[in-house]
Each structure stands twice: as structure tokens, then as C-alpha cells.
C-alpha positions, 0 to 999 in steps of 0.5 A, a space after each residue: 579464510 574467514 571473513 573481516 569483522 569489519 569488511 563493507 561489503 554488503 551481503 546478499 547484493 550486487 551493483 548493475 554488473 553482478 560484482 559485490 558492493 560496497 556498502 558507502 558507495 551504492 545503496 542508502 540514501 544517495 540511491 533511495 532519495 534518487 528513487 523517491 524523486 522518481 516516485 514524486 514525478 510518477 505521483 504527479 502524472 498519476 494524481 494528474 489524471 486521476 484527481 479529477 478524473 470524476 469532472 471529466 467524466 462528468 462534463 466531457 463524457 456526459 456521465 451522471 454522478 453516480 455513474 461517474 463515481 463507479 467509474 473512477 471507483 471501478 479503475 481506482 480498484 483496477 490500479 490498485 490491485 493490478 501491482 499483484 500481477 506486475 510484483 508476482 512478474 518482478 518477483 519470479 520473472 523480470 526484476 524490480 529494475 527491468 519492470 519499473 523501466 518497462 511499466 514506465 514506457 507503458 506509463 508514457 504510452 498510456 498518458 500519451 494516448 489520453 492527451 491525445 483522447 482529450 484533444 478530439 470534439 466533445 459535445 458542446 456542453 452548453 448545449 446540452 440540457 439535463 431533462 429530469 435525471 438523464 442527460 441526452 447528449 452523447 461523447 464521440 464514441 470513438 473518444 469514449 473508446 480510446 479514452 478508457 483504453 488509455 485509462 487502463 492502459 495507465 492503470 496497468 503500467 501503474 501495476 508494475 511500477 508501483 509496487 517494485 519501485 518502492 520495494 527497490 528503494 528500500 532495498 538500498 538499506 541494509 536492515 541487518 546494519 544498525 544505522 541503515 535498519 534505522 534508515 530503512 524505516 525512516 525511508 518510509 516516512 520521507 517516501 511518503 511525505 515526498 509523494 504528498 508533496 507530490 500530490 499537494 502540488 498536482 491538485 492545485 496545478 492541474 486541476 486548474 489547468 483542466 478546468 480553466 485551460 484544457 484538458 489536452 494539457 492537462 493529460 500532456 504534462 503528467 506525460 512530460 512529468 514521467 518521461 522525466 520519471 523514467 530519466 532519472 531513474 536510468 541515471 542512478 543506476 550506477 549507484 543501486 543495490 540489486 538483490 542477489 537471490 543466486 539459486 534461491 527457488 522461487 518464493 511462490 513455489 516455495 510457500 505454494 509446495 507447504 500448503 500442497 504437503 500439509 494439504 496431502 497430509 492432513 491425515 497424518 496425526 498431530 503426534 508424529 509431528 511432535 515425535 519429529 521435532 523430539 527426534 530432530 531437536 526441533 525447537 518451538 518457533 515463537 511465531 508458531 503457536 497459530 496454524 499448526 496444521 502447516 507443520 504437517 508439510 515437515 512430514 513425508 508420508 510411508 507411501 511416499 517415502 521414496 519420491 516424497 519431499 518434506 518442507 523445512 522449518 523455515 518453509 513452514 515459519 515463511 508460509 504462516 507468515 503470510 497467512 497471519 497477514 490475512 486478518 489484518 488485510 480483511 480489517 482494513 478493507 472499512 478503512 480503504 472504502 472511506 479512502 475512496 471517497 475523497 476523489 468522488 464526492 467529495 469533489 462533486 459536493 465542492 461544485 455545489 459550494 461557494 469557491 470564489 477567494 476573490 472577485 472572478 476567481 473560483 477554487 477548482 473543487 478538486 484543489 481541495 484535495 490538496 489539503 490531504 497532502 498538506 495534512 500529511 506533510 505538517 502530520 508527517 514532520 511531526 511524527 518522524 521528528 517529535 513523536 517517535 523520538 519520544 516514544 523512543 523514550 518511554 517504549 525503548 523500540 527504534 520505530 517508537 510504536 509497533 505496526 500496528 499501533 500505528 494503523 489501528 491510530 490513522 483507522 480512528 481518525 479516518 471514522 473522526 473525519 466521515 463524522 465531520 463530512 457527515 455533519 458538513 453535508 448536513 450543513 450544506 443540505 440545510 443552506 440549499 433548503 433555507 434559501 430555496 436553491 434545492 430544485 436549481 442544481 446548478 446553483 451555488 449554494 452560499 456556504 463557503 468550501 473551506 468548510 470541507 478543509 477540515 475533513 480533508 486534512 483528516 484524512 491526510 492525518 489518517 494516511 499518515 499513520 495507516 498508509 504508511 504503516 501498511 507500507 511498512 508492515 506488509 514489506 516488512 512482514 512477508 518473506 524476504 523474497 515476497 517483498 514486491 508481493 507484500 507492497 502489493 498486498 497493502 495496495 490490494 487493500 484500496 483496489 478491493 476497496 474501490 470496487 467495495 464502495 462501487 457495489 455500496 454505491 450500485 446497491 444503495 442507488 437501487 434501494 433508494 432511487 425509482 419509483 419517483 424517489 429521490 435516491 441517496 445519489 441523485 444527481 441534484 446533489 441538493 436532493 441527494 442525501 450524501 450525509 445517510 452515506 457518510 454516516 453508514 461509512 462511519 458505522 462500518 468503519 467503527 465495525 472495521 476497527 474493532 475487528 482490527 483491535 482483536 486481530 492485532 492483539 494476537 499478532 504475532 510479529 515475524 521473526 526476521 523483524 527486530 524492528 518491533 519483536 523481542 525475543 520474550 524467550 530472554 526473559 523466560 529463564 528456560 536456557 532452551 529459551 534463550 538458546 533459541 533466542 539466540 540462534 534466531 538473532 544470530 541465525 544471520 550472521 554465519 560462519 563463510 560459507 554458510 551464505 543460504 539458509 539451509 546452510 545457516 540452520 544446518 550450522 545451528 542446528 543441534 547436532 553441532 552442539 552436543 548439550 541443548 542446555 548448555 552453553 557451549 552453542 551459545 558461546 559460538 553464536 557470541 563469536 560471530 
């Protein structure tokens, strides 16, 4: 019985109860705007604790700035690498659903326990008097105990739930249908300008409520705000798409068997290889041109012809997919240590500057961070409203620029805005000195702190194309079954970035400091030469970018992306080419039956057609 050309059931998922969906009652954006909302009020509890977490530790825990900072640096890093274990735990074991549910209750948990810490005694602050560069005054050790548990305890929970939460909202997309692919990658612009929207409001709210009212309630309500989090998600529910992977072997599995075999093979010579494709009629991938000594896992060897097992193309093809994600991964890690910056110094440098707006109000210095936000809001409308429309015009793509375009743009105007925070320190080193204040730290300095907007709306304009760009590329580029992994590959980027710029600041604080120096990182900040880092971030960064051009210009997209590809075989006049091309498109859309992927290559392959020049494959691919 063949199936319905227009049936609405969506292939490859299922509602909560296992049964098939309908693709105008579960999914899309009724689901995915339920997920976002749930991602702002997760953004909201994290952002609570960790956009001012650098004062904390500085005023309640008595740390000193550079301490401070590779602390905060030390857990950013953790939090942002843990979501490879919580994906590889969704991916193989648990689900998407049942680990965001999970990490969630760790996450309230968590910052349960940190409004608890912030509730016992700290030294009185006011006591305790900085005598050179040490600061005598000790936390309650059982507070400093519980608090760094709590802190990681959060971090761990945000492993789990960050990953799969914004994989399972673009699961509700069908990106085989024209209007939800379209959707699909718009749902990546609107996730990110809702968790900006998220981050705006946090830093102007709780950093005020942390440092004019308490701490203890400035933990609590990021509680309150994910129990809220949790709630809505539970509701929607009903109205998700779940991804039905039946008896598909484990993607881990799967890709770690290609490189065992290639590895067991790498004797075998590169003719036998081409004599297999000649015989199997085995056409050259168009992704396949790098890292051809995969294809060595096609072959089982003489000795182990009876107990052996070869991999197929598309096991191959899967396993060169992640492998070419490497260059661009290692690239981007200059990008992620100039992220970092923004919740550590940046912050500090705010303390030293004039904030009052009027008589008896200051600005909280972490406040500022919410013209990141802001940045990204204004950036993002344009972008998703004015700029891809047009590109559309001229580049034909959907998506307007590919990928990577997009990344290498955000990457020039993150190095724009470390030359601007350079100079503005600069600025603010030069005033301290022209009105003596350089030995008095707790003085302010009379330079206003919107001086430092500027650098900080360029960040928020740099996120918007490169954050959301590596949200988009490192889903869209790994295997289908890896896409929790790929997520959490994007925010591997900004956890070894973290602790990359911990070991800068550790290095360069023993380089400049001792031996009656005054180090880059002096707690005296009017001592410090902040802006000798900033413009050695600029360096790197510069080098970072330009490794990150030469990556990008021989990328090769993957297949499965019709996103940002065409099939340059259209236009090579070879009807191998073009049969090919073809079959690579159509390769989707079998005949019933033909539901998994050995089931789709064996009705394409060759021997079903008996001329590879002819046009008699094609023919049926044009009926599906």
C-alpha cells in the first residue's frame, strides 16, 4: 500500500505516548515558543548567579581579583563543558525529555543550596582592611564549603539541561519540509534573542538586588525563576515531537566502529579501495575528498573475512562529518577567551568608575552587562528582518549567508571591541593618574561608566552572529543522531575558553607580579595594566581568525544540510554527477518500507538500475 503524497504525518517522530504525529498538531512553533520560554527562565536563573558571581566572591568571600577571576573563569569552563557528558547521557541513555526534567530538579536543588550559603555570616566587610596586596579576613569555612558545592552542583545540572533543551526545540521542525526547514533556522535567531531578552533583564534586576538588598534573595529568585522553568516545560508535553530512532544503533558506537576498522586497516593499500567502489558501483561523495583514510573501514581484511564487519558509505561519510568540524572548533577557541572577559574585568574595571545616574543612586557595575543583551536584541531584529531578506536577493540561499560567514563577521567585531576596551582602559589608567587617585583603590575615579557601553554593545553584536552561528552550524553539521552532542560541542568552545584564559591570567600574574612589581593583575586596578591584556587578546584573536578563514574556505558542508549546499554535481555536465546528485537529494524520500538508511541506499544503489549513464534511476527518483 503506498503511502499518500499529501499525508501529514511527520516521519521519524512520535507524540509522548509513541503513536505518529501530525505535523499541524504537535511540533513547530506552538511547541518551540513553549521551549524558548522555558529556556529564558533557565537564562534568568543562571545569569542570576553567574553575572555577578566575580563581587561575591570578592566582597563575601574575601578573594582577590585575579583569584576571583580564575574562579569564575574555572566554573564558566566547567559549565560549559559538562553538556558533553549530560548530551552523550541524552544521546545514548536517557533522552532529551527525561534529562532536561532531571537536570532541572538538580538545577533547583543547586540554587536551593546557594540562597541557603548566602544566608549564613560573612566577615564584616567593613572590618576588614587590605594591608599591601593580602586580604587578612577569612569566610566561615563551612560557607566557602557549601557554596562551591552548590556552585557546582548548578553547573552540572546546566550540563544536562542546556544542551538537550535546545536541541529538543529544534526537534519540533521538520527540516525535510520547506516552511519548517525555513522555520528551523529562524528558531535559532528567535532562541537566541529570547535568552538575550533574558540576560538584559537579569543583570539590571539582580545585580541590583545582590548588591543594594541581599544576596540570599538574590540566589532565591533564580530558584523561584526555574521552578517556574520546570513547570512549563511539564505542560507542553502534549504538544511535543519526540524523535523515534526505533532500532538505530548508537550513533557513538556507530562512528567509534569507523575509526576502529580504518585504524585495524591502515595497511591495506589505497587500490583496493577504489577496486571496491569499481565493483560496488560506489560513487565519489562530494564531502569526500578529506580524510580518505576513513574509507579504509569499507574493507574487511583476508584475516578477518569470517568474524569481520566493514563499514558503509554513510558510516564513513558520518565519521568525516565530525572530523571536519575540528578546524573550526580549534579556530574559535581566540573567540571564546575574549567572551569570557565580560563577567570578570570588565565588571571590576566598572567599580573604579564614576556610576551615579543621579544624586544617591549608582549603577551596579554588573548592570552594564545588559547592553550586551541589548546589542543582541537591536543586531538580532535587524538581522533576522532586514539583512537575511536581502541576502536572500542576491545569494538565492534561504539562510541568506552560509555558517560560516556568519561566525568569521561576529569574530572581526569581537577583536573591534577588545581594541575599544583596550583604549577605554587606557582612558581610565590616564584619569586615575591625572588626579593622583593611583595609590587610593577605592576611590572613584572621575570617568563616567558608560564609557564602557560601547565595548559592551559590541560584544552583544559579535554574539549575534558567531553564538548563534555556532548554534546553528555545530546542530546542523553532525549526524542526525549526535545532535545533543553537536550543541555541546558549540558550548565546549566557551568552557575550554574559560579555563584558556584562567591559564593566561595564572601565567601572565607570574610574569609580572613579584619581586616588588606591580603585575598586569594588581588588585589596585589603578595599578594594573588591564589594557597590556586586552591588546594581547587582540593579537590572539587576530591570529584566531585568519586560522579560521583557511578552515572555512575548504569546508565542505554536509550533505544532509540543503540549507547552505548545492549539489555542484548539477552543473558539472557528468550524468554520473547529476545521478548522483539526485540520489543524494532524494535519498530522504523512499518508497514505504524503506523507513531506515540501509533501506534507502539498497533501493538506490546501482543494482536496481541496470545503465549508471542513463536516466532510468533518475526517473524514479522524480517519482517520489
Amino acid at each position: 500500500m503506498e503511502v499518500p503524497l499529501l499525508d501529514e504525518t511527520v516521519e521519524g517522530v512520535v507524540d509522548y505516548h509513541g503513536h505518529p504525529v501530525s505535523r499541524y498538531n504537535f511540533g513547530g512553533w506552538r511547541s518551540a515558543s513553549l521551549i524558548i520560554v522555558v529556556e529564558i527562565a533557565e537564562r534568568f536563573a543562571y545569569l542570576g548567579v553567574s553575572s555577578n558571581l566575580i563581587n561575591f566572591l570578592t566582597d563575601q568571600l574575601q578573594q582577590s581579583t585575579a583569584m576571583a577571576a580564575k574562579n569564575v573563569n574555572a566554573w564558566s569552563g566547567t559549565a560549559a563543558l559538562l553538556p558533553l557528558l549530560g548530551a552523550f547521557l541524552a544521546d545514548c541513555f536517557l533522552g532529551r525529555y527525561r534529562t532536561i526534567v532531571l537536570s532541572s530538579a538538580l538545577y533547583i536543588l543547586g540554587l536551593g543550596l546557594l540562597t541557603v550559603t548566602a544566608t549564613l555570616p560573612s566577615p564584616d566587610i567593613s572590618a576588614c582592611q587590605e594591608t599591601g596586596n593580602s586580604l587578612p579576613c577569612s569566610p566561615n569555612l563551612v560557607q566557602v564549603i557549601l557554596f562551591f558545592f552548590s556552585l557546582y552542583l548548578v553547573a552540572f545540572a546546566q550540563g544536562g539541561h542546556k544542551p538537550c533543551v535546545q536541541a529538543f526545540g529544534a526537534d519540533q521542525f521538520d527540516g525535510q519540509h520547506p516552511e519548517e526547514s525555513k522555520a528551523k533556522s529562524s528558531f535559532f535567531n528567535w532562541w537566541y534573542l529570547g535568552i538575550s531578552l533574558a540576560g538584559f533583564s537579569t543583570v539590571n534586576i539582580m545585580s541590583y538586588v545582590q548588591e543594594y538588598l541581599s544576596w540570599s534573595l538574590g540566589f532565591g529568585i533564580p530558584c523561584i525563576a526555574m521552578v517556574f522553568a520546570l513547570a512549563i516545560f511539564l505542560l507542553g508535553t502534549r504538544t511535543y515531537r519526540f524523535g523515534n530512532t526505533g532500532d538505530e544503533e548508537n550513533p557513538f558506537v556507530r562512528i567509534g566502529r569507523v575509526f576502529i576498522i580504518a585504524i585495524r586497516n591502515r595497511h591495506v593499500n589505497s587500490s583496493e579501495i577504489a577496486h571496491l567502489e569499481e565493483t560496488h558501483g560506489l560513487l565519489p561523495h562530494h564531502n569526500s575528498k578529506k580524510f580518505r583514510f576513513l574509507e579504509k573501514a569499507l574493507i574487511v581484511p583476508n584475516s578477518l573475512k569470517e568474524d569481520g564487519h566493514a563499514c558503509n558509505i554513510n558510516e564513513v561519510e558520518e565519521a568525516k562529518a565530525v572530523l571536519r568540524l575540528v578546524p573550526i572548533w580549534v579556530t574559535c577557541l581566540a573567540y571564546a577567551i575574549v567572551f569570557s572577559q565580560s563577567s570578570t574585568f570588565f565588571i571590576k574595571q566598572g567599580v573604579t568608575m564614576d556610576r551615579s545616574i543621579v544624586v544617591g543612586f549608582e549603577v551596579p557595575a554588573a548592570s552594564l552587562q545588559s547592553f550586551i543583551g541589548l546589542g543582541i536584541i537591536i543586531s538580532l531584529l535587524i538581522y533576522d528582518r532586514i539583512l537575511i531578506p536581502t541576502a536572500r536577493k542576491f545569494t538565492g540561499k534561504p539562510s541568506g549567508i552560509t555558517m560560516l560567514q556568519r561566525i568569521g563577521f561576529g569574530m572581526l567585531l569581537s577583536i573591534i571591541s577588545m581594541v575599544v576596551a583596550a583604549l577605554v582602559e587606557g582612558k581610565r589608567l590616564k584619569t586615575a593618574q591625572e588626579h593622583g587617585l593611583v595609590d587610593l583603590p577605592k576611590a572613584t575615579i572621575p570617568l563616567s561608566i558608560w564609557w564602557l557601553v560601547p565595548q559592551y554593545i559590541l560584544f552583544g553584536v559579535a554574539d549575534t552572529f558567531t553564538m548563534v552561528g555556532l548554534q546553528e552550524f555545530f546542530y546542523d553539521q553532525v549526524p542526525s543522531g549526535l545532535r545533543s552532542i553537536g550543541l555541546s560541542l558549540y558550548l565546549s568552545i566557551f568552557g575550554i575558553g574559560n579555563f584558556l584564559s584562567s591559564f593566561l591570567i595564572s601565567v601572565i600574574e607570574n610574569l609580572t607580579s613579584g619581586d616588588g612589581k606591580q603585575g598586569w593583575f594588581n588588585n589596585n586596578l589603578n595599578k594594573a595594566h588591564l589594557d597590556y591584556f586586552y591588546w594581547l587578546l587582540v593579537v590572539l584573536s587576530a591570529v584566531g581568525l585568519a586560522a579560521f578563514l583557511f578552515s572555512a574556505r575548504t569546508y565542505i558542508y554536509n550533505k544532509g544540510n540543503t540549507t547552505h549546499t548545492a549539489p555542484d554535481d548539477f552543473f558539472s555536465g557528468d550524468p554520473r554527477g547529476l545521478l548522483q546528485a539526485w540520489r543524494l537529494r532524494y535519498s530522504s524520500r523512499a518508497p514505504p518500507g524503506a523507513t531506515q538508511a540501509h533501506d534507502r541506499k539498497r533501493w538506490l544503489s546501482p543494482k536496481n538500475c541496470s545503465d549508471e549513464t542513463s536516466f532510468s534511476c533518475l526517473i524514479i527518483d522524480l517519482r517520489l
